[in-house]
C-alpha positions in Angstrom: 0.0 0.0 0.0 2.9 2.3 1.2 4.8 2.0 -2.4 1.0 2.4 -4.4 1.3 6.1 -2.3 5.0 6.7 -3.5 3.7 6.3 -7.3 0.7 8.3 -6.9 2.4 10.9 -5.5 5.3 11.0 -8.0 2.6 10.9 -10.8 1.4 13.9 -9.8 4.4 16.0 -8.9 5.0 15.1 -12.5 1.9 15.8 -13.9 2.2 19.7 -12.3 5.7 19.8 -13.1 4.8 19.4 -17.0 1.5 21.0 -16.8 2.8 23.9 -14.8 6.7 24.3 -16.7 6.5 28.3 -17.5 2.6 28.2 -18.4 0.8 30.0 -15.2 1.5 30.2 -11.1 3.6 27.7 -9.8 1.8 24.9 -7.7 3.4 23.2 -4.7 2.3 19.6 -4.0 3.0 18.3 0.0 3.8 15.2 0.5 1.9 14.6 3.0 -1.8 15.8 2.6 -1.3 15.8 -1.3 -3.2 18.9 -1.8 -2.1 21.1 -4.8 -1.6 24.6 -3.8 -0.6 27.7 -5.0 3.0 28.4 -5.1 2.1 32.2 -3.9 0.0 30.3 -0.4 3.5 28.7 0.3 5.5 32.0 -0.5 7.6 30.1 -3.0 9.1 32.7 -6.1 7.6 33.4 -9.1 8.1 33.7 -12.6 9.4 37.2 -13.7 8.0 36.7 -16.9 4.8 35.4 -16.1 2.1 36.1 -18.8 -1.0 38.2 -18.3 -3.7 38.8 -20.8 -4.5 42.3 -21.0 -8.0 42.9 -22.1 -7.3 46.6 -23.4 -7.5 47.2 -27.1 -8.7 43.4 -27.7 -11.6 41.8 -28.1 -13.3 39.6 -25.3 -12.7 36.5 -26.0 -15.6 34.9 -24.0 -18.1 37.0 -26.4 -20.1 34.7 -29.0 -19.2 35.9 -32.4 -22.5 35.7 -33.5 -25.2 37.9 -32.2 -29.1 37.0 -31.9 -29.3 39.8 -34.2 -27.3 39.0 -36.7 -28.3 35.3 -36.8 -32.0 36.8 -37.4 -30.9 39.5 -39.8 -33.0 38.5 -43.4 -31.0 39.3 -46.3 -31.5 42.1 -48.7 -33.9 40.4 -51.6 -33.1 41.5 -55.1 -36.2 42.5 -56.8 -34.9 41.7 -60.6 -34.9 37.9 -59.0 -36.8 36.0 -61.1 -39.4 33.8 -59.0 -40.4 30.9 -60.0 -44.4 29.4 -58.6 -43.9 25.9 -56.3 -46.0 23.7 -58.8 -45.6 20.2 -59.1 -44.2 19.5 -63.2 -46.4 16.7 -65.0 -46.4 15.9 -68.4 -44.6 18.0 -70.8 -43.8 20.7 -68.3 -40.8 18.4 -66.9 -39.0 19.3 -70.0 -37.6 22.6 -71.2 -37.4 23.1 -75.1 -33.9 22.6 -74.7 -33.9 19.2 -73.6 -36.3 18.5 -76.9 -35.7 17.7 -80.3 -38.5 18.7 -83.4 -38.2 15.6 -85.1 -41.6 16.0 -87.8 -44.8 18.9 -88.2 -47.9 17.3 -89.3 -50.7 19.3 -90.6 -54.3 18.2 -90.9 -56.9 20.7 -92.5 -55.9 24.1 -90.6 -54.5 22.3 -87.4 -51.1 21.6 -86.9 -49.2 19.2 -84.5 -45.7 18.8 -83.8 -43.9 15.6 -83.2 -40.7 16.0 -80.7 -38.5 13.5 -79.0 -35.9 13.6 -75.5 -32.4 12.5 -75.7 -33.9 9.0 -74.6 -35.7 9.0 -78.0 -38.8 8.7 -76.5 -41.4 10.9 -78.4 -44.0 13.3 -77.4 -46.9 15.1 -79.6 -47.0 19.2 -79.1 -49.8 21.4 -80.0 -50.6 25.3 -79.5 -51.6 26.5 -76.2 -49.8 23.5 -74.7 -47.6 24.3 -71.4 -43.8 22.9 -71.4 -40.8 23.4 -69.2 -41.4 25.6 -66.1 -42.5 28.6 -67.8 -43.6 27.8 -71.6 -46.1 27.4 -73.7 -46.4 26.5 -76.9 -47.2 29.8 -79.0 -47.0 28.7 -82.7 -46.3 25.8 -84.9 -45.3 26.4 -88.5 -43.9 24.5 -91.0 -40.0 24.3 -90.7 -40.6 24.9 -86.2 -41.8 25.5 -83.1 -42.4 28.7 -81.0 -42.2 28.8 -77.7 -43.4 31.8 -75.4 -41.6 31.9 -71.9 -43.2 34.2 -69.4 -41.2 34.7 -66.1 -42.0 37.4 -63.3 -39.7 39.1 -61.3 -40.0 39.9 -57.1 -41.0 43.1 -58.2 -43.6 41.5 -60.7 -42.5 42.5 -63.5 -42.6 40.2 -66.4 -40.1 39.0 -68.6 -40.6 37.1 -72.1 -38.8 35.1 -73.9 -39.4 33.5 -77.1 -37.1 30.1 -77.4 -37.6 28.7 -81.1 -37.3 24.9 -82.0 -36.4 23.9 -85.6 -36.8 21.2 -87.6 -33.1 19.5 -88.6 -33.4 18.5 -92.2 -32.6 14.4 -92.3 -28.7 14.3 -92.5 -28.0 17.8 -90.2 
């Protein structure tokens, strides 16, 4: 038991040694009670060069960087952004005209339909008035392509249009 005592006390007078070595106040460890104290309780010297934070011209570290109102602070919404409605896309509006291909125009009487395909080469049949992509409809089919009338509104609500043509590639092109 006696030499279990020796140990622990050794472990610790090294433990405050290394924690202690230049870093803060030195501690004094007795023997007997082994009670840590502080080096200035036992009148022991100190270190001249000692280091003492000096709060003067600095910032306080124990302040959170972030305040409750900055971390509530919205931030300044552009009003040319372009909003767009939360709509869930079916059919053809899951494509843009970009992501289509004209492949054929078919004409009966004064009606006319237009044929296009995806890059799966699954096709799909367009006709006027018809929405597609997120903001498009389908303003004109003609002979040789496809018109395509985007209408987008800003924050401010203005609106925005945008005419996005699709041609027919002659066979070969």
């Amino acid at each position: 038991m006696q030499n279990g005592r020796i140990h622990t006390v050794s472990l610790i007078l090294f433990i405050c040694t290394v924690l202690c070595w230049n870093t803060g106040p030195a501690l004094a460890v007795t023997e007997d009670s082994l009670i840590i104290e502080p080096a200035a309780a036992l009148d022991l010297p100190r270190d001249k060069d000692s280091f003492e934070y000096v709060l003067e011209g600095r910032p306080d570290p124990f302040v959170p960087f972030i305040t409750p109102k900055a971390a509530t602070t919205k931030p300044q919404l552009n009003p040319d952004e372009i909003v767009d409605e939360e709509v869930v896309l079916t059919g053809m509006r899951q494509f843009e005209p970009g992501q289509l291909t004209l492949v054929a125009v078919l004409q009966s009487g004064k009606q006319r339909i237009a044929m296009v395909e995806d890059v799966t080469g699954k096709g799909y049949i367009l006709r006027v008035g018809m929405p597609i992509g997120r903001r498009g409809v389908v303003s004109e089919i003609l002979p040789q392509q496809v018109l395509i009338t985007e209408t987008a509104r800003t924050r401010a609500g203005k609106e925005l249009v945008n005419t996005v043509v699709m041609r027919l590639n002659k066979e070969g092109e």
